[in-house]
C-alpha positions as CSV (number, residue, x, y, z in Angstrom):
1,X,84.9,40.3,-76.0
2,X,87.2,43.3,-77.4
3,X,90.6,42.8,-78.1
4,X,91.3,44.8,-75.2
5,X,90.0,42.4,-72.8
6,X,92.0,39.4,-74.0
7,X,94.3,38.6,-71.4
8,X,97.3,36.5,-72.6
9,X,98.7,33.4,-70.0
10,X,101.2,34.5,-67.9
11,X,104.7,32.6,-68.3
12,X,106.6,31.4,-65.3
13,X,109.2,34.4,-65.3
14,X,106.2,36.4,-65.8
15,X,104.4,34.9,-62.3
16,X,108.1,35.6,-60.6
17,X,108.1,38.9,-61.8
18,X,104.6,40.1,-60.9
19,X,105.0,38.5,-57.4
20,X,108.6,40.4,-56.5
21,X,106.4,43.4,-55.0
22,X,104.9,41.4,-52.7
23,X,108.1,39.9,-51.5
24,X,109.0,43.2,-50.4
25,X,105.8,43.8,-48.9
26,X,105.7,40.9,-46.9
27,X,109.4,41.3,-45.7
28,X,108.4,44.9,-44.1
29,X,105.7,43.0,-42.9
30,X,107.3,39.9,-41.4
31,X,109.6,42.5,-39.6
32,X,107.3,44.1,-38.0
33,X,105.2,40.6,-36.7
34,X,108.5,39.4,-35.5
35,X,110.4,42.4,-33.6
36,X,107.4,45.1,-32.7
37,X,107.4,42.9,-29.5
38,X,110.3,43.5,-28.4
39,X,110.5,46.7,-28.9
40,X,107.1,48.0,-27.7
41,X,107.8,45.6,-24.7
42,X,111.2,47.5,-23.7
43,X,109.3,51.0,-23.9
44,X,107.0,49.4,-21.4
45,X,103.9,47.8,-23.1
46,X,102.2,45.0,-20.9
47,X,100.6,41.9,-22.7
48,X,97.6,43.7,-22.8
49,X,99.1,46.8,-24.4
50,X,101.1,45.2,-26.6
51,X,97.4,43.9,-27.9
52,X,96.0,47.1,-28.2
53,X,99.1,48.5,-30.1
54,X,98.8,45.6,-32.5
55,X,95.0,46.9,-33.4
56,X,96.4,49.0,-35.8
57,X,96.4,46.3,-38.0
58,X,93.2,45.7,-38.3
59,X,91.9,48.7,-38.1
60,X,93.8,50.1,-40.9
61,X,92.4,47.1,-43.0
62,X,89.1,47.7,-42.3
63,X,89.2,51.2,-43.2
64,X,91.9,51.5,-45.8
65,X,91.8,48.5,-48.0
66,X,88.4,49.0,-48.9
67,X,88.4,52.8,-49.5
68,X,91.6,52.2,-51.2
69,X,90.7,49.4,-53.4
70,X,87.3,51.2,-54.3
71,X,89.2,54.3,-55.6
72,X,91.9,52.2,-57.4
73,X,89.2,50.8,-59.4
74,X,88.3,54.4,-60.8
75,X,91.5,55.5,-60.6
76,X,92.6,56.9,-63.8
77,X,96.7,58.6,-63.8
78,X,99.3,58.6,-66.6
79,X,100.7,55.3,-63.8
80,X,97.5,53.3,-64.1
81,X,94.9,52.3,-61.7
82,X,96.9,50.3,-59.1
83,X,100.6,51.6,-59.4
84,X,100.3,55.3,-57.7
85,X,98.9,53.3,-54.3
86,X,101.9,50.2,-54.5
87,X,105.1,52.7,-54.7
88,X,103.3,55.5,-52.3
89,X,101.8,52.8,-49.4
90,X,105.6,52.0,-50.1
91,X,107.6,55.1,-49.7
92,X,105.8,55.9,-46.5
93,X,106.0,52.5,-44.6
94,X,109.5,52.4,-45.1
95,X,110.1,56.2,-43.1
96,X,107.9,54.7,-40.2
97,X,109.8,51.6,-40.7
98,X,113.2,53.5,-40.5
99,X,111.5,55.3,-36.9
100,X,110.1,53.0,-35.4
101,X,112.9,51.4,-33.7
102,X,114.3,54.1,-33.0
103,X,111.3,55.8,-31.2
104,X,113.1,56.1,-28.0
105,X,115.7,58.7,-29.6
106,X,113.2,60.4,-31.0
107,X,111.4,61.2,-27.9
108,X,114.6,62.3,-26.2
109,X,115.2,64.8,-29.4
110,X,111.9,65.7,-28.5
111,X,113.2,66.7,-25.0
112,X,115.9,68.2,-25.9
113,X,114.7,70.6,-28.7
114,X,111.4,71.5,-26.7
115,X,112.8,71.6,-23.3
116,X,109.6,70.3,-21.9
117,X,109.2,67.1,-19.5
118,X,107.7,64.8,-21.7
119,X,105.7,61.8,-19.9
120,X,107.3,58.3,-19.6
121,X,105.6,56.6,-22.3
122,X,106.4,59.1,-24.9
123,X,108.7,57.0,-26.6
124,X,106.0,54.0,-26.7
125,X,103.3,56.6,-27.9
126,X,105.3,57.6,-31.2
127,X,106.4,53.9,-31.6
128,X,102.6,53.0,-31.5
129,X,101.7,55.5,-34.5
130,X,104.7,54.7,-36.5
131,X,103.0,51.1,-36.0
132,X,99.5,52.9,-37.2
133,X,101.7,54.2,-40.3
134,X,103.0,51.0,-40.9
135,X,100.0,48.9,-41.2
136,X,98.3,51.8,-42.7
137,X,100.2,52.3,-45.7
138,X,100.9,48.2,-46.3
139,X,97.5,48.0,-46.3
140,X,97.4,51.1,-49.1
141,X,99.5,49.0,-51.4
142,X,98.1,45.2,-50.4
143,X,94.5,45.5,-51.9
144,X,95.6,47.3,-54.9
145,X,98.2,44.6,-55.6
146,X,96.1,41.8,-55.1
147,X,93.5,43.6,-57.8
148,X,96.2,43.6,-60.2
149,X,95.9,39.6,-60.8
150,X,92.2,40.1,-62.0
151,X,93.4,42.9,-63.9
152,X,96.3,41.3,-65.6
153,X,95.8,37.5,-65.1
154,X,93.7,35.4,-67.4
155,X,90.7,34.0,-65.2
156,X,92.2,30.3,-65.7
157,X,95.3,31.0,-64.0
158,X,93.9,32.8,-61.1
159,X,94.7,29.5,-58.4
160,X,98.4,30.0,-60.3
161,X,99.1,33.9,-59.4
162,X,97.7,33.7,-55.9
163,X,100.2,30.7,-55.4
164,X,103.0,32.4,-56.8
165,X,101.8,35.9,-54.0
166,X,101.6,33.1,-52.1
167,X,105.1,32.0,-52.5
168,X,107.0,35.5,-52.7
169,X,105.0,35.7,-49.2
170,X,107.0,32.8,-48.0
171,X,110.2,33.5,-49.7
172,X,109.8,37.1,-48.3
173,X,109.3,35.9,-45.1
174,X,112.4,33.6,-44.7
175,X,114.5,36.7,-46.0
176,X,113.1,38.8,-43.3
177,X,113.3,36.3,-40.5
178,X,116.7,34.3,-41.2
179,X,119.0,37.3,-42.2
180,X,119.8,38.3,-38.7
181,X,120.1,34.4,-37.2
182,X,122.1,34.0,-40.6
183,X,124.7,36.4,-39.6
184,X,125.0,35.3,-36.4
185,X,125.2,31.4,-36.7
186,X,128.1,32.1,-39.6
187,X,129.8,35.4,-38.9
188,X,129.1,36.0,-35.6
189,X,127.4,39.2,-35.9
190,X,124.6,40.4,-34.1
191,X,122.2,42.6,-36.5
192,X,120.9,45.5,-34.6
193,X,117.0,45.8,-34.4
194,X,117.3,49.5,-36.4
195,X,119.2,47.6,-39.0
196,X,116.7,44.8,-39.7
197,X,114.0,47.5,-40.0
198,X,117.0,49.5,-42.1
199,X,116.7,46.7,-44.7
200,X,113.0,46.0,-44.2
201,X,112.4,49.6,-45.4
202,X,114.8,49.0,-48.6
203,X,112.8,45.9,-49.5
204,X,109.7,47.0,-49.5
205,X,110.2,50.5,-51.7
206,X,112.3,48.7,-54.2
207,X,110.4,45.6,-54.5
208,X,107.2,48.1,-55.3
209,X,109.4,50.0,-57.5
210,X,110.0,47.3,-59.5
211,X,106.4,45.6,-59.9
212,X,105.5,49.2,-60.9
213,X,107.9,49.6,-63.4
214,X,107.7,46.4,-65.4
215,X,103.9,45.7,-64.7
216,X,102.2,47.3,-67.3
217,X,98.3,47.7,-66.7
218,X,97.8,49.8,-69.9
219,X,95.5,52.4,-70.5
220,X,92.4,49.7,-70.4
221,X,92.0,47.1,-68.3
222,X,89.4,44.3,-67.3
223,X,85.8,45.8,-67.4
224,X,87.2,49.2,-68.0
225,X,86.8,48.7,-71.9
226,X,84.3,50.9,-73.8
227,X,82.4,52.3,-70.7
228,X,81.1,55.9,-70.0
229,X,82.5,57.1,-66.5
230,X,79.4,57.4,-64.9
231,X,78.6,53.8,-64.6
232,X,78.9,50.6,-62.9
233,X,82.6,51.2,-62.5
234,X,81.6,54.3,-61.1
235,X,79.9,53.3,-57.7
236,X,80.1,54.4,-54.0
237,X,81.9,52.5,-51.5
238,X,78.5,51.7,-49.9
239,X,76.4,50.2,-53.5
240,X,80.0,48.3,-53.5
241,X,79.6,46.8,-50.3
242,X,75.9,45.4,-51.0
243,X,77.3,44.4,-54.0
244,X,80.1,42.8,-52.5
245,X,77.4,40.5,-50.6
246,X,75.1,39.8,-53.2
247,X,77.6,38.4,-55.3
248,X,76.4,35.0,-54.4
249,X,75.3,32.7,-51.5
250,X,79.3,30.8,-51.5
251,X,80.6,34.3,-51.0
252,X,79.1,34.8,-47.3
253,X,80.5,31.1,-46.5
254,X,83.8,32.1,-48.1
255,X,84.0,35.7,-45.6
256,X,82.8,33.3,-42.5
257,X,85.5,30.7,-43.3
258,X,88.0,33.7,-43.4
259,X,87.0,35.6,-40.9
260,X,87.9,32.3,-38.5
261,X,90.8,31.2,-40.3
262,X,92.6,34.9,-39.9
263,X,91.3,34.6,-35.5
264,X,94.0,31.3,-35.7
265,X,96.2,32.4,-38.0
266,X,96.9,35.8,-36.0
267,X,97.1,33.9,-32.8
268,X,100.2,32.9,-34.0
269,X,101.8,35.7,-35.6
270,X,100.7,38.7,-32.8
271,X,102.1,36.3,-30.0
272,X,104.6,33.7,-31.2
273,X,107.9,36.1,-30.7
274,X,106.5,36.8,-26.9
275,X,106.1,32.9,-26.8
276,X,109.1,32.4,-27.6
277,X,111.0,34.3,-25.1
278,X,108.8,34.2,-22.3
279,X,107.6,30.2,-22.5
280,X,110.3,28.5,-24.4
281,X,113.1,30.7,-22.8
282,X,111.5,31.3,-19.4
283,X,112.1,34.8,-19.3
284,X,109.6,36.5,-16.8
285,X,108.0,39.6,-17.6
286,X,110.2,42.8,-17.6
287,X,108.0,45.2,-18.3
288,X,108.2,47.1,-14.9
289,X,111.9,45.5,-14.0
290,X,114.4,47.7,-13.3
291,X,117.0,48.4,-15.8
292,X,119.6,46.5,-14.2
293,X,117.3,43.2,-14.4
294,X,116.5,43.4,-17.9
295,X,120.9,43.8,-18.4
296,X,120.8,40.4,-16.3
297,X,118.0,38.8,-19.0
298,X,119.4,40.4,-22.5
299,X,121.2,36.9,-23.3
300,X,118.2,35.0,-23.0
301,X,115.9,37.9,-24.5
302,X,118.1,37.8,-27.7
303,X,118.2,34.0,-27.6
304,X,114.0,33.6,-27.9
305,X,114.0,36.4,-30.8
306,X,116.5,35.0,-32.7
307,X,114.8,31.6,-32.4
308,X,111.2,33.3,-33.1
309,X,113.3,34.6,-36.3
310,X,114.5,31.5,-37.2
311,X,111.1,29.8,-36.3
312,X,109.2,32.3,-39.0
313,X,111.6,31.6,-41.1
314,X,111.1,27.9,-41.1
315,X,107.5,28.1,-41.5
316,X,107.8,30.6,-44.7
317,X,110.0,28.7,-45.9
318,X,107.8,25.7,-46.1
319,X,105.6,28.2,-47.0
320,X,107.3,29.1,-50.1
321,X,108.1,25.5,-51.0
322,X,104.9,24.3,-50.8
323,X,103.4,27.5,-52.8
324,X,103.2,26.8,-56.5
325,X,102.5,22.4,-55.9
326,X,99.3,23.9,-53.9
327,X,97.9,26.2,-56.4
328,X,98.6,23.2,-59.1
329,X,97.0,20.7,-56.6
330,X,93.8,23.0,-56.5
331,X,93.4,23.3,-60.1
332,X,92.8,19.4,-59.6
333,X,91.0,18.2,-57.2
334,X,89.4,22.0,-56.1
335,X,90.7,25.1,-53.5
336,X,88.5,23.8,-51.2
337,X,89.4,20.3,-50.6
338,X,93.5,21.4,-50.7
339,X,92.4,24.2,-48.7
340,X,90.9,22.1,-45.6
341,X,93.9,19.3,-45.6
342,X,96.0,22.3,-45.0
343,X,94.7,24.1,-42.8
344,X,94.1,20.8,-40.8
345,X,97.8,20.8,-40.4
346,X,98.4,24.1,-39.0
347,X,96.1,22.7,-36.4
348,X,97.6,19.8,-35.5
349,X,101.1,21.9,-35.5
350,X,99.1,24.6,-33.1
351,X,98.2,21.5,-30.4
352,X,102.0,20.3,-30.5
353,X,102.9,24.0,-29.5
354,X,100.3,23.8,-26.8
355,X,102.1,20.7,-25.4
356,X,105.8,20.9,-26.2
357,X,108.6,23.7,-24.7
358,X,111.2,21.9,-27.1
359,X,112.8,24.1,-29.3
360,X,113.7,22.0,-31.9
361,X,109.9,20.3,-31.7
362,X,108.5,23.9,-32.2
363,X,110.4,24.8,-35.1
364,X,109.5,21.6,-36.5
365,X,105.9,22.5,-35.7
366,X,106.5,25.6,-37.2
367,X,107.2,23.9,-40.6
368,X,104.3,22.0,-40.6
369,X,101.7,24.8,-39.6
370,X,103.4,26.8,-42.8
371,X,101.8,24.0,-45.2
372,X,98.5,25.6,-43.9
373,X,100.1,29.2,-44.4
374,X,101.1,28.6,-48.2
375,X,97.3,28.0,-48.6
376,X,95.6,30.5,-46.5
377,X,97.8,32.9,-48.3
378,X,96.3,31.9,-51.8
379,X,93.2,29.7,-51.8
380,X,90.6,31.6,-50.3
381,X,91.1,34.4,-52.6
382,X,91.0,32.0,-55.6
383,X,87.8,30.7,-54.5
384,X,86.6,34.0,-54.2
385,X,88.0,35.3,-57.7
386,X,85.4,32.8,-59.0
387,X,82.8,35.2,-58.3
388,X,84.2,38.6,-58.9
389,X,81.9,41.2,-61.3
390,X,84.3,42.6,-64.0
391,X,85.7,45.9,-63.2
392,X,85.2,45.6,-59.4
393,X,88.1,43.7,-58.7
394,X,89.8,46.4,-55.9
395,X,86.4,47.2,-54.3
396,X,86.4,43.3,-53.8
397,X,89.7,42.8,-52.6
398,X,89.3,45.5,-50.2
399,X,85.9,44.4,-48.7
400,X,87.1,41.0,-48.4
401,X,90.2,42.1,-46.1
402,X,87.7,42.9,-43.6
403,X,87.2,39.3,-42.9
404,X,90.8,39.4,-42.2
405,X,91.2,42.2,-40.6
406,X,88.2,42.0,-38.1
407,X,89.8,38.8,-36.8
408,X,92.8,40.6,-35.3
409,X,90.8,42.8,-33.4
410,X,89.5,39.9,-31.4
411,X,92.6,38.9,-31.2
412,X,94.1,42.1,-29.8
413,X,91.7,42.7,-27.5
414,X,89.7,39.9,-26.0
415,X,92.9,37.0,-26.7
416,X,95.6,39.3,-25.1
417,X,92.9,39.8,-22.5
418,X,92.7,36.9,-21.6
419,X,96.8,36.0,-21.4
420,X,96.9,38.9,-19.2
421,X,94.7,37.5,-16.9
422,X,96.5,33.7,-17.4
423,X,100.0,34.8,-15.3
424,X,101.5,32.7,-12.9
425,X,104.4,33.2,-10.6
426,X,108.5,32.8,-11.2
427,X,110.5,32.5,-8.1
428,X,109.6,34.7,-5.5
429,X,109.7,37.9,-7.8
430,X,108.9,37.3,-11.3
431,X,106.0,37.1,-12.8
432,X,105.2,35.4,-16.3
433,X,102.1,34.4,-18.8
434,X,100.8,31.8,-20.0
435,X,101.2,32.6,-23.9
436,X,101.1,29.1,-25.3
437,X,97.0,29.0,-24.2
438,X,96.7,31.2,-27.7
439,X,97.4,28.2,-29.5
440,X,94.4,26.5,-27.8
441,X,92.5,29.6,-29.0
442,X,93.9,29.7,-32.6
443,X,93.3,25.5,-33.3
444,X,89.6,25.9,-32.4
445,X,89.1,28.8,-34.9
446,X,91.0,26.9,-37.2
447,X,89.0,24.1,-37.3
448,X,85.5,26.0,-37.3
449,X,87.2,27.7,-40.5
450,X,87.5,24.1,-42.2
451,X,84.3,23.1,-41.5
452,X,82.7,25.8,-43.1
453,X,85.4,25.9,-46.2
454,X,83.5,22.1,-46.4
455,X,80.0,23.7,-47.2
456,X,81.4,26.4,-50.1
457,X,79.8,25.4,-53.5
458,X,83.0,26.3,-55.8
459,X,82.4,27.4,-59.8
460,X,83.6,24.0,-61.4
């Protein structure tokens, strides 16, 4: 082994300082799972819409992490290998972060400097690609950042830097989801929607600014040392994906058990804010109403998102609490066993929300299902890490996000589907959905997920 590829243990400050990135990350993030709802929803996107909108996610994973995290493994720049894609998925996530909410303006400037009659859903068509934008351009900096623990992180303390990802996830989260409640409860003041995504923006290019300052990949890095250009580093996209799945038998068990546990865990985050106002605040759907009807059911429409807020933020807070004891309770009795006892309570927290229209049950729910979050966030891709080929470690990342983000597809599509077609009738003029049948949904793919985790061999 050269002295190059000696990787020193990483300190406690250390962990906290590699992980403040991703706390920016995920509080852009968490903003837009908890308010593209009621945004797209006011521009006039049904259930079913709102689905389709919500496909950029996935998409955009499935196309750009991979491609991304294949060409940030040969990535060679004066910034490193992973740094030029952290600051600029950054830079341009935060301007569709700053339009987004504000898509309805920029339609009627639209108007007004072109003069032409622009069709009703203009203002939802521009608020669905800054969306696209968005998720594109987290997902530009996401698989490059989660390389960088390979990259920087002595193997033995893999378990340890997902956990601490893990935990500026959850701490990124709360951020994102309490601020606005916080104001309210103690000052009083209502934070405007453009304002959260104001300071979402802000988050995320200075918490990537940061990691790419002080993170030093140097000018070699794991399985880059002492190799011509032209070899295995140097491989398509398409010799890394058969790679990828000949890495060993455990790895196709490890996808499967993703690939369900991301169907339950999006079940969640795509509906819970729409659950929130339309189940546990019984307010019908609006989506046609006339303008003077959504006036009469703004109290109760700001009453479920501030308690969807404070809801996320309960369960990334639990999130980030339980974080770092998970990745030390892995290192002893194994990922997988921690892994399956955790996500067993997001289930059981899923089937209460199936039952219950209590608020304060739900957000007690909502604590318990984030035990299962701290884990999903960390131990699947410390099991995986196990069986990573030096040098590889972004084309790996990347693949692997397809089993994360094919699962939202389904759920955008065939799971909104099917609330669409679950209404039921409000008075004599309302209409509403069913939304708490996606929990149903979400607990069975959730427990299909833990039974396969149960068969993965793990490198003891």
């Amino acid at each position: 082994m050269s002295e190059n590829n000696v990787l020193k243990k990483f300190t406690t400050a250390q962990f906290l300082n590699f992980a403040l990135g991703f706390f920016g990350l995920q509080f852009a993030w968490q903003m837009r799972i908890i308010l593209s709802g009621p945004v797209t929803e006011n521009l006039g996107a049904s259930p079913f819409i709102y689905g389709l909108i919500w496909l950029a996610g996935p998409f955009t994973g499935m196309v750009v992490q991979p491609l991304v995290g294949a060409l940030s493994d040969k990535t060679v720049s004066p910034f490193g290998r992973r740094r030029p894609y952290l600051l600029g998925g950054a830079l341009l996530a935060s301007l569709a972060l700053l339009i987004f909410p504000n898509s309805a303006g920029v339609a009627e400037f639209l108007h007004n400097i072109t003069g032409l009659n622009l069709p009703p859903l203009t203002a939802l068509v521009i608020a669905a690609i800054m969306i696209w934008i968005i998720d594109a351009c987290v997902n530009v900096a996401q698989g490059p950042y989660r390389a960088l623990v390979p990259d920087v992180v002595p193997e033995e303390q893999y378990s340890l830097a997902n956990s601490y990802i893990s935990l500026a996830i959850g701490l990124g989260s709360v951020v994102a989801a309490g601020t606005a409640p916080f104001l309210k409860e103690v000052f009083n003041y209502q934070m405007s929607i453009p304002a959260q995504f104001v300071m979402a923006a802000l988050a995320f290019t200075l918490g990537m600014l940061w990691t790419c300052i002080t993170i030093k990949e140097g000018k070699k890095t794991r399985g880059q040392e002492d190799k011509p250009e032209n070899t295995e580093n140097n491989v398509s996209f398409l010799q890394s994906l058969k790679d990828f799945f000949n890495l060993s038998p455990e790895v196709s068990k490890i996808c499967t058990m993703q690939f369900f546990t991301w169907i339950g865990t999006m079940c969640m985050m795509i509906f819970f804010t729409q659950y929130a106002v339309h189940t546990i605040y019984c307010v019908p759907d609006l989506t046609t109403a006339a303008e003077s009807t959504r006036e009469l059911y703004s109290g109760p429409i700001l009453n479920g998102t501030n308690f969807s807020s404070i809801c996320f933020a309960i369960f990334n807070l639990i999130c980030f609490l339980v974080a770092i004891p998970i990745g030390i309770l892995s290192a002893k009795y194994t990922n997988k066993k921690v892994h399956i006892i955790s996500i067993i309570t997001m289930i059981l927290a899923y089937l209460g929300m199936f039952w219950t229209k209590n608020p304060k049950v739900v957000a007690a729910l909502m604590g318990l299902a984030g035990i299962g979050w701290a884990s999903i966030c960390a131990l699947p891709f410390a099991m995986l890490s196990q069986f990573i080929k030096k040098g590889t470690e972004g084309s790996v990342m990347g693949i692997f996000n397809i089993f994360i983000a094919g699962p939202q597809v389904f759920v955008c599509t065939l799971v909104a589907w099917i609330i669409s077609k679950c209404s039921f009738t409000m008075g004599s003029d309302y209409i509403n959905y069913h939304w708490e049948y996606t929990f149903v949904i979400g607990a069975v793919c959730l427990a299909l997920a833990a039974i396969i985790a149960n068969t993965v061999k793990e490198k003891v």
